[in-house]
C-alpha positions as CSV (number, residue, x, y, z in Angstrom):
1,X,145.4,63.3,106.1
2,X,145.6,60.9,109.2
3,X,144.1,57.8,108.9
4,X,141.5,57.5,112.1
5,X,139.8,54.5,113.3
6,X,137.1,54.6,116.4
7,X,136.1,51.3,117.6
8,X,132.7,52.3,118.9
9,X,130.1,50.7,121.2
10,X,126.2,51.3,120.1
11,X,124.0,53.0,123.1
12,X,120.8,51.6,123.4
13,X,119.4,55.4,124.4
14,X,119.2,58.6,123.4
15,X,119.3,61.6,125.4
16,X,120.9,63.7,128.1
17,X,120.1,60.5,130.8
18,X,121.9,58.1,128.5
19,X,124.6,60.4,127.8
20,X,125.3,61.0,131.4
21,X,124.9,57.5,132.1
22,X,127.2,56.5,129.4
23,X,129.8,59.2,130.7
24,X,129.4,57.6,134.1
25,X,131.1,54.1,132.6
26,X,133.5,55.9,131.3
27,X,133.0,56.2,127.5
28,X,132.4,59.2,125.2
29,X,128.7,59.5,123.7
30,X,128.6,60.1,120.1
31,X,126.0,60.6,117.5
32,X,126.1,59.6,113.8
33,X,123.7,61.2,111.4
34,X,123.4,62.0,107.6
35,X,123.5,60.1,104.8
36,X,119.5,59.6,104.5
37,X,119.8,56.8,107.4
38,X,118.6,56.9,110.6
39,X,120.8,58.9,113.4
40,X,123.7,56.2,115.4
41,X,123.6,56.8,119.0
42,X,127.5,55.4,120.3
43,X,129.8,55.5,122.6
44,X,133.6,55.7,121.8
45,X,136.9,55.1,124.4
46,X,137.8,58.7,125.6
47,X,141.9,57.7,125.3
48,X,141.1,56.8,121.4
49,X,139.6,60.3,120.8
50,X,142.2,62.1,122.8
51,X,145.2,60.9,120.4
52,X,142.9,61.9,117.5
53,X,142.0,64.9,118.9
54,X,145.8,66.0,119.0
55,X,146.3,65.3,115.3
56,X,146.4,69.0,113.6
57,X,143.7,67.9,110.5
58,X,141.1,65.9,112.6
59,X,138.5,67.9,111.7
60,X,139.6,67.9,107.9
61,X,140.2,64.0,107.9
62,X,137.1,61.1,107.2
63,X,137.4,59.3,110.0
64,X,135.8,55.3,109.8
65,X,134.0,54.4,112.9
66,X,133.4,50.4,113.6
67,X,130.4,49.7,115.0
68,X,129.3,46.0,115.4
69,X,131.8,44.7,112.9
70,X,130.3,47.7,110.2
71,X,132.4,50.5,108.8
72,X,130.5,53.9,108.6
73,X,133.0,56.6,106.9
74,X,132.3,60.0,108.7
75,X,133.9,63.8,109.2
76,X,133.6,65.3,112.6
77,X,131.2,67.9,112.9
78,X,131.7,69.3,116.4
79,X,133.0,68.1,119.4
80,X,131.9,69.9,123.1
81,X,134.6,70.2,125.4
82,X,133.9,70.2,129.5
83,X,134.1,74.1,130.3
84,X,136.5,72.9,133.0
85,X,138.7,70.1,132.6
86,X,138.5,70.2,128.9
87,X,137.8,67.1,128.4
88,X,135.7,65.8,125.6
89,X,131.7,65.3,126.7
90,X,130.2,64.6,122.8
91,X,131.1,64.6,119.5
92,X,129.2,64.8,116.9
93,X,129.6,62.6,113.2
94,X,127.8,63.5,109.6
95,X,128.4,60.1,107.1
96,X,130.4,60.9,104.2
């Protein structure tokens, strides 16, 4: 298994204004949930994911995520694609 590392920024706000918004500078939004702790609204660099994405057993691999200097150890859940450029909009994290 690869070994993946996200450096993520933490979003302020949930929901489909925040996401678009946080899509509008250019980042990724992300959730973190699981793990009996509160969800982890973030934002990750869409040319990070994109590498990951092409690895064969991302979806199979625990990924750590870096948020504010803290490492949360997750597997991907999901990820939604754009229906026409393809393009990651959201992915989805469940702590290991």
């Amino acid at each position: 298994m690869s070994d993946i590392t996200f450096n993520a920024n933490l979003r302020e706000k949930a929901g489909k204004g925040a996401a678009r918004a946080c899509r509008k500078e250019g980042r990724v939004p992300a959730v973190i949930y699981g793990g009996k702790k509160d969800a982890l609204n973030i934002s990750l660099h869409p040319v990070e994911l994109e590498k990951a994405l092409d690895l064969s057993d991302f979806y199979k691999s625990v990924i750590t995520v870096v948020v504010n200097g803290k490492n949360e150890k997750v597997i991907c859940k999901d990820v939604q694609f754009h229906p026409v450029s393809d393009m990651p909009i959201h992915v989805d994290f469940l702590r290991k």
